[in-house]
N, C-alpha and C positions, 0 to 999 in steps of 0.2 A: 504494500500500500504506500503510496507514493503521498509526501505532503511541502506545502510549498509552506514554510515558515516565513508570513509576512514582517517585514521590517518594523521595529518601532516608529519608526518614523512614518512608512506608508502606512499604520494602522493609527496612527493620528490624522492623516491628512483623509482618511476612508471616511471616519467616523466624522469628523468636522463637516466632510465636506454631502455626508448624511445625512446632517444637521440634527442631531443626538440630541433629545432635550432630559431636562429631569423629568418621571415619570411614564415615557416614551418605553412601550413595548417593543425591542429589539427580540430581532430570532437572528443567532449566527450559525448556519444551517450545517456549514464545515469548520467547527471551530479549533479544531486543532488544540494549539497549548494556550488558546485564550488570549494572543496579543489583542486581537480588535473587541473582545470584551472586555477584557480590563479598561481600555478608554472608554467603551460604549459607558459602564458601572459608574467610571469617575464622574461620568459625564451627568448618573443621576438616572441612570437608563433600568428598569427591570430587565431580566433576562428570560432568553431562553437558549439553549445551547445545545446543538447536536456534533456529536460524534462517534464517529462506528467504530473508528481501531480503539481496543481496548485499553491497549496504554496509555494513548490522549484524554483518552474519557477518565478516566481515573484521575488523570495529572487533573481534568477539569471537576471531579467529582471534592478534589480536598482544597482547591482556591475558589471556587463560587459555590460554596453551601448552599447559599441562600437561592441562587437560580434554578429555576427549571433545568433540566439535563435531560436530554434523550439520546439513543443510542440506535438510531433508525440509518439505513443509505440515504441522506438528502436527495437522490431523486425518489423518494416518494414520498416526501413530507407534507406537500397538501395534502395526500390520501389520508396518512395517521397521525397528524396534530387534526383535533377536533375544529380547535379557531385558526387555522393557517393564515384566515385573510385578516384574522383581525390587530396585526402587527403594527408599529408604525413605522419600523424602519427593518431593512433585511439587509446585512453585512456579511 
């Protein structure tokens, strides 16, 4: 399984340019090790957070507690998130 680890810097420039607010429902559909949630959070954002390889999920299971976590293949996320449309921002 192949993963592109986004830069800190282009996971600030994603999230800004998102326009991340506080209480904004974010889904990051391939979240990897969480760079572009950790801004989205700072940002004041709720979470949601998918990912399938099980080492990433974990890495993201013990730094965002508090968010939602799923473990689905992001191409079929509208099918098995119940509210898929009702996000406000997708990263």
């Amino acid at each position: 399984r192949d993963q592109f680890s986004t830069p800190p810097q282009l996971a600030a420039l994603a999230v800004l340019a998102a326009q991340v607010r506080p209480k904004d429902r974010v889904l990051e559909p391939s979240a990897g090790t969480g760079l572009l949630a950790v801004v989205a959070e700072a940002c004041g954002a709720s979470l949601t957070l998918n990912e399938l390889a099980p080492t990433r999920a974990a890495l993201l299971d013990g730094l965002f507690a508090r968010a939602t976590r799923r473990r689905y293949d992001g191409r079929h996320l509208p099918d098995l998130i119940v509210d898929a449309g009702a996000f406000d921002v997708v990263v």
